[in-house]
C-alpha positions in Angstrom: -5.4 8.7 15.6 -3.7 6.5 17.9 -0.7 6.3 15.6 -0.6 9.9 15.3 -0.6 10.3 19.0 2.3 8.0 18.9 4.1 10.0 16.8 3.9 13.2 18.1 3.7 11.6 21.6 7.8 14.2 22.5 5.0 17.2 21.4 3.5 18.7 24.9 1.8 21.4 23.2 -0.4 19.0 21.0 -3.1 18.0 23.0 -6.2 17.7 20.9 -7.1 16.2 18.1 -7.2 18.6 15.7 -3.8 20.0 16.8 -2.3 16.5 16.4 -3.8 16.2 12.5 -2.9 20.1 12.2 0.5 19.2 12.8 0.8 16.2 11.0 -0.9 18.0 7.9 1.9 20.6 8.2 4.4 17.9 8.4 3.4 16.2 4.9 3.4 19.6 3.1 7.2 20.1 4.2 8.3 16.9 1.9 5.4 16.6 -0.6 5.8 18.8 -3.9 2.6 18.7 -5.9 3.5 19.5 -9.3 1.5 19.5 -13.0 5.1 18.9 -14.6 5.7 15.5 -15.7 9.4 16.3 -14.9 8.9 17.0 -11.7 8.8 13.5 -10.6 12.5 12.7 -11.8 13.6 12.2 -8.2 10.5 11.4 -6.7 10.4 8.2 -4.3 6.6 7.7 -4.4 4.2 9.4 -7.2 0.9 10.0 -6.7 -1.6 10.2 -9.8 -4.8 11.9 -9.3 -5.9 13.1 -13.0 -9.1 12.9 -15.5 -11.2 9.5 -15.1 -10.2 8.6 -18.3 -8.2 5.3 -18.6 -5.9 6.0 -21.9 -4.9 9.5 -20.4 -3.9 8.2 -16.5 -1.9 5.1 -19.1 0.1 7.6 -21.0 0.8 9.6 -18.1 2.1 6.8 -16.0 4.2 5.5 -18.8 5.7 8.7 -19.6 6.6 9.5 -15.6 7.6 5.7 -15.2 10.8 6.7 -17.9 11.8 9.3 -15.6 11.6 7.5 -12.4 14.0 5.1 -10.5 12.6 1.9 -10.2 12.1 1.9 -6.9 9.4 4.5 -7.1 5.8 3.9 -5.9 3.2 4.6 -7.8 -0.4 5.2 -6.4 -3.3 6.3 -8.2 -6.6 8.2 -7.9 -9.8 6.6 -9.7 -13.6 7.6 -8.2 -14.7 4.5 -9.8 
């Protein structure tokens, strides 16, 4: 929280909590762009994976966005194991 106080710290009208994460939340949606399309991530600078807990589908996946991505992309992924 600290941080995000930091970073909204010009923002006078953000006083709470909740209006701080509010904000920020409304912040990531303006550069985030979910997508289901694999080609979606052509020009993407950081991908994030969150598909079925199956190990062979999130490896294909990966490999098939990895040969449309630069190779400075990030890659994160989503496992609840």
């Amino acid at each position: 929280m600290v941080n995000l106080r930091e970073l909204y710290r010009d923002r006078a009208d953000l006083v709470e909590n909740h209006e701080i994460i509010s904000r920020f939340v409304d912040d990531l949606f303006l550069v985030l762009r979910p997508s289901t399309d694999l080609g979606a991530a052509k020009n993407a600078h950081l991908v994030f994976e969150a598909i079925a807990e199956n190990v062979d589908i999130k490896v294909s996946v990966l490999q098939k966005i990895k040969q449309e991505c630069s190779p400075d992309t990030f890659f994160f992924t989503n496992t609840s194991s």
